[in-house]
SENU-823967 format. One record per residue (C-alpha): residue in one letter; x, y, z. Coordinates in steps of 0.1 Angstrom, whole numbers, padded with zeros to 4 digits, always signed. Example, Ala and Ser with C-alpha at 12.3 -4.5 7.8 and 13.67 -1.06 7.14 Angstrom:
a+0123-0045+0078/s+0137-0011+0071/
//
This chain:
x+0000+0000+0000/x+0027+0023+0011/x+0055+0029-0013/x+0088+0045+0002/x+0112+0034-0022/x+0118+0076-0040/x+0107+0091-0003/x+0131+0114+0012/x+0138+0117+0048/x+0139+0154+0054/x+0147+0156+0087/x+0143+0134+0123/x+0147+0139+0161/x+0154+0109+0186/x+0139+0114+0224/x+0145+0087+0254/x+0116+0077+0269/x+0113+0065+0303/x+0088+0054+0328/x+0083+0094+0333/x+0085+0128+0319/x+0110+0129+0349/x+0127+0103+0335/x+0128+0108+0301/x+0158+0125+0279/x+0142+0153+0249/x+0163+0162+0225/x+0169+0200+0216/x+0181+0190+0179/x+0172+0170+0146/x+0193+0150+0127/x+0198+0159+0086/x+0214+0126+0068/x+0214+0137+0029/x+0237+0106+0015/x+0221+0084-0008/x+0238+0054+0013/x+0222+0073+0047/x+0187+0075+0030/x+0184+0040+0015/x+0191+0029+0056/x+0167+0057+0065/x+0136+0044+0043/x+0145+0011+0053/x+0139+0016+0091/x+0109+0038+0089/x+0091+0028+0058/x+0097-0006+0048/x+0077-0017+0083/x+0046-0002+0067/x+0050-0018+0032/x+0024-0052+0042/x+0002-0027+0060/x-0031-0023+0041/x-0055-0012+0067/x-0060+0021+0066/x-0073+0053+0095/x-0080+0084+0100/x-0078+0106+0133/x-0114+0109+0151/x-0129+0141+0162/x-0134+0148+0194/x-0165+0165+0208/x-0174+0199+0186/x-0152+0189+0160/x-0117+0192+0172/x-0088+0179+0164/x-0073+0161+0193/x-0040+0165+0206/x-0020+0141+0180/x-0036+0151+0150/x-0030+0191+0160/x+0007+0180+0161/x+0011+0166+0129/x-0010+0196+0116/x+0019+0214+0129/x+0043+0196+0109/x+0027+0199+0077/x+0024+0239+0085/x+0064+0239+0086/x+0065+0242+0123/x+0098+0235+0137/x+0101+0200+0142/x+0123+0195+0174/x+0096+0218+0192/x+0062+0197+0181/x+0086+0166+0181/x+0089+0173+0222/x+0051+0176+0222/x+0046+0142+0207/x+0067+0128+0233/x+0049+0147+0261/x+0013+0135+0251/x+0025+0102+0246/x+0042+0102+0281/x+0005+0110+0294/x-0011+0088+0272/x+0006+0056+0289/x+0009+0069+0322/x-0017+0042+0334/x-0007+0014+0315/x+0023-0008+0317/x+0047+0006+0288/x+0082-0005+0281/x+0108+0028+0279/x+0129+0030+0243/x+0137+0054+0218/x+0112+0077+0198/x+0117+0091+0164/x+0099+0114+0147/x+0102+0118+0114/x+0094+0141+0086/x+0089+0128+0052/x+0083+0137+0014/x+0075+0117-0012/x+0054+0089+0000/x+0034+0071-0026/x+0003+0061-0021/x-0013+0050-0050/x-0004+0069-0080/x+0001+0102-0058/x+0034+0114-0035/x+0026+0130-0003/x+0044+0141+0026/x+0037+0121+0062/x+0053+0122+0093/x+0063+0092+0109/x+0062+0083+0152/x+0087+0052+0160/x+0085+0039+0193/x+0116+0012+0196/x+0113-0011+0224/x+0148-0035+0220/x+0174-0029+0206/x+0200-0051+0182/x+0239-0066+0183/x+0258-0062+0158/x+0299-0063+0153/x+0318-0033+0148/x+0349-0034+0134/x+0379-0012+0130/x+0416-0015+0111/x+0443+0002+0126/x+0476-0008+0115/x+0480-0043+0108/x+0454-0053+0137/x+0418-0056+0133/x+0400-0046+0165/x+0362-0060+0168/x+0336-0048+0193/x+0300-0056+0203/x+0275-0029+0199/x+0236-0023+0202/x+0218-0002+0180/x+0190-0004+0153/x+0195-0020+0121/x+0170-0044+0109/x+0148-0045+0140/x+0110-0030+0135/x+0094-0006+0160/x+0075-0020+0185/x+0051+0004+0177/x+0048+0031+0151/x+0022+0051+0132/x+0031+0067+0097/x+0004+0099+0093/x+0001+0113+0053/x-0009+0148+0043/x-0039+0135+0020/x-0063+0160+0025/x-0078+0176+0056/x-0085+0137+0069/x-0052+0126+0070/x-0042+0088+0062/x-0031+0073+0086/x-0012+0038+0090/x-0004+0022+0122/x+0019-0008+0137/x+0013-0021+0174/x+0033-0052+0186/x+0013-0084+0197/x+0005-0082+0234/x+0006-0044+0236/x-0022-0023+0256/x-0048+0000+0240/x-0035+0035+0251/x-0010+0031+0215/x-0046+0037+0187/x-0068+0047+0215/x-0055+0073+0240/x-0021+0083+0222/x-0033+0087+0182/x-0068+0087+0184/x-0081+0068+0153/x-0104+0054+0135/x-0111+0029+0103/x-0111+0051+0075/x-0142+0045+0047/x-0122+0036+0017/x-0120+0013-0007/x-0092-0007+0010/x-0109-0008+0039/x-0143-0025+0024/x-0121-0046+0004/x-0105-0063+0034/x-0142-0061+0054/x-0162-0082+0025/x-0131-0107+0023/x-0132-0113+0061/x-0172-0110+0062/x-0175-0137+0036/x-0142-0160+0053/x-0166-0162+0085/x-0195-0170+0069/x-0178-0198+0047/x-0161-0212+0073/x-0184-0202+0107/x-0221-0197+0098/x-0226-0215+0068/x-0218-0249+0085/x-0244-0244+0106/x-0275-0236+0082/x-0265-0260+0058/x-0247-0295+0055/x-0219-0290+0035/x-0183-0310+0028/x-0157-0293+0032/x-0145-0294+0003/x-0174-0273-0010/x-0165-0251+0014/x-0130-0245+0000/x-0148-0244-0032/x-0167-0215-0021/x-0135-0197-0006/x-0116-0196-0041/x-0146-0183-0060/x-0148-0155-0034/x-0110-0145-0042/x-0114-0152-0079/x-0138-0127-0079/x-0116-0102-0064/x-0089-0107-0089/x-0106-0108-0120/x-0129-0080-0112/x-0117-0045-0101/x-0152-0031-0091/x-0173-0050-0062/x-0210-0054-0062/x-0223-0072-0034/x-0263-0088-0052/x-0234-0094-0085/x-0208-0114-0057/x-0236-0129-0036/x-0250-0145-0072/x-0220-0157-0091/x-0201-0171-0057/x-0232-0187-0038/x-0258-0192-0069/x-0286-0205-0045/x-0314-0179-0032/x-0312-0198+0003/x-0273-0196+0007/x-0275-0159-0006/x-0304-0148+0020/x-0283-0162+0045/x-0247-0148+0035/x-0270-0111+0037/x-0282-0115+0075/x-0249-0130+0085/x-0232-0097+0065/x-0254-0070+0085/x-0247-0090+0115/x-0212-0088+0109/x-0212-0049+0106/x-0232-0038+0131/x-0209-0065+0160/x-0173-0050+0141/x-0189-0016+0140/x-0178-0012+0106/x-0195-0002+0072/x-0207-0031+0047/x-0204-0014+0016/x-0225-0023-0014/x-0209-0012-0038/x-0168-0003-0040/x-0137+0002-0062/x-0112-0035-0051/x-0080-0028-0038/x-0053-0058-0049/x-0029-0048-0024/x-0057-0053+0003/x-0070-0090-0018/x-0036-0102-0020/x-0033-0096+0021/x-0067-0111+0027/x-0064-0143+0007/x-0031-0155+0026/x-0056-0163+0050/x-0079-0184+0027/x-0073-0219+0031/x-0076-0240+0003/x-0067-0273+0024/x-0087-0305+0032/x-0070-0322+0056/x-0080-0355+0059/x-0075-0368+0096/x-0037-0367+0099/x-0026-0384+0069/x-0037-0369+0037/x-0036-0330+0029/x-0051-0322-0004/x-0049-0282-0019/x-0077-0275-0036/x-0073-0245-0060/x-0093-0254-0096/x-0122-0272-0104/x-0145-0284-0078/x-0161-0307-0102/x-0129-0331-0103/x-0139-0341-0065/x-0165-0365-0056/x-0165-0377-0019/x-0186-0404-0011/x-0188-0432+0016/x-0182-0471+0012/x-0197-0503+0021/x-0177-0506+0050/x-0185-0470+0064/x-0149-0456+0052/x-0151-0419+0038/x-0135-0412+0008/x-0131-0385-0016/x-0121-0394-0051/x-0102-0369-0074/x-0102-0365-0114/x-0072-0354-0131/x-0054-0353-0167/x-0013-0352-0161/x+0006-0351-0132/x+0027-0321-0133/
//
């Protein structure tokens, strides 16, 4: 979704966070690194993290229609406002934010950016690293005829534990965020402030997970069904989403599920699914790839048969006939031209 790979880093500032403001270390400079060696490692640390990240958010107002504290920040930044100063905010409010939860101290980075793609469009963004851990790595040094080695700890290939990467779109900022398994919710709630933005990316991935559960969840229960149908099912869903680049849900529900009953019950179990996520089933949408090829990593095109047979099951689901023997044994039986 994000593409860093012609951004430039225009500028950063590094802060120690500790258990407290008390504790914590605020820098009173920023850091310019203008080699093309220096911005390749740069783009790496901060932007390659957000390259598999497809959801997509936007800050949420608060009451009368204010920004809250975050996004006033990074309105700062995109004003031209001097970056150590607002930097030094960020770290403040995010001091607060985690006051009453549990938070590991590490470094923070903020960073200001220009030329991140997102879609066919550049934009500037500024990006918030929080670093948890830090890395060994071997330094070494020649002087003379001796080589001298030494451990050090630093960041290299390590991701942040948690980060959000905010770009200038339009007045709703887009916004995409990493938080490391087992984290609290002070990170998207009380720190950024966010929300699931309504965009096509975002009702991509919604209709691929709705129609996952019901495959796999619901469906089972209204209706006897072999599995492999079920897999059946699951790879017309995704076929749909990669040979068509506009979504309609009555065209989908029709071509996928074919049978009224199955349909009328995919509908309930989809407004069900909204209203329990709290999100918006849209009817009607533009596909995102980057968001179909995410979502079908997680559609499983396996039978496994007790624990000695796997089959993958990715073509015809007229090749498959499973049936049951005179002895009671289950058994499916598959068609097939060449072995490959």
């Amino acid at each position: 979704m994000v593409n860093g790979k012609e951004a430039t880093v225009e500028e950063f500032v590094l802060h120690r966070i500790g258990a407290s403001e008390a504790e914590s270390v605020f820098s009173d400079y920023s850091a310019v690194l203008e080699g093309p060696e220096e911005q390749e490692f740069l783009r790496k640390l901060f932007l390659k993290p957000f390259s598999a990240v497809a959801h997509t958010c936007e800050f949420a107002r608060v009451k009368g229609a204010r920004r809250g504290v975050l996004h006033g920040l990074c309105k700062n930044v995109e004003d031209g406002e001097d970056l150590v100063i607002t930097s030094v905010s960020i770290a403040k409010h995010l001091i607060l934010a985690a006051s009453e939860h549990e938070v590991k101290g590490g470094d923070l980075f903020v960073v200001k950016f220009d030329g991140v793609e997102l879609g066919s469009a550049a934009y500037p963004a500024v990006g918030i690293y929080k670093f948890d851990d830090k890395e060994v790595f071997i330094e070494s040094k020649v002087a003379g005829k001796s080589v001298g080695m030494k451990l050090k700890r630093g960041l290299g290939t390590i991701k942040p534990a948690k980060a959000c990467l905010v770009l200038f779109t339009d007045e709703n900022y887009t916004l995409f965020t990493i938080d490391g398994p087992g984290s609290t919710e002070f990170w998207h709630r009380d720190f950024i402030g966010l929300r699931s933005k309504k965009d096509h990316v975002n009702s991509t991935s919604n209709v691929l997970e709705l129609t996952r559960a019901f495959i796999t969840e619901q469906l089972p229960q209204d209706f006897e069904i072999a599995k492999a149908d079920q897999i059946d099912l699951l790879n017309r869903s995704v076929d749909y989403f990669k040979k068509n680049t506009e979504f309609d849900r009555a065209s989908f529900a029709q071509e996928v599920f074919q049978e009224e009953s199955v349909i009328g019950s995919y509908q309930r179990f989809g407004d069900r699914f909204g209203a329990s996520r709290e999100v918006d089933i849209q009817d009607n949408f533009e596909i995102s790839s980057h968001a179909v090829k995410k979502q079908a990593r997680v559609f499983k095109s396996v039978l496994k048969l007790d624990k000695n047979f796997h089959i993958y099951i990715h073509g015809d689901r007229n090749k498959i006939e499973h049936g049951v023997d005179e002895a009671g044994r289950k058994f499916y039986k598959i068609y097939y031209e060449q072995e490959l």
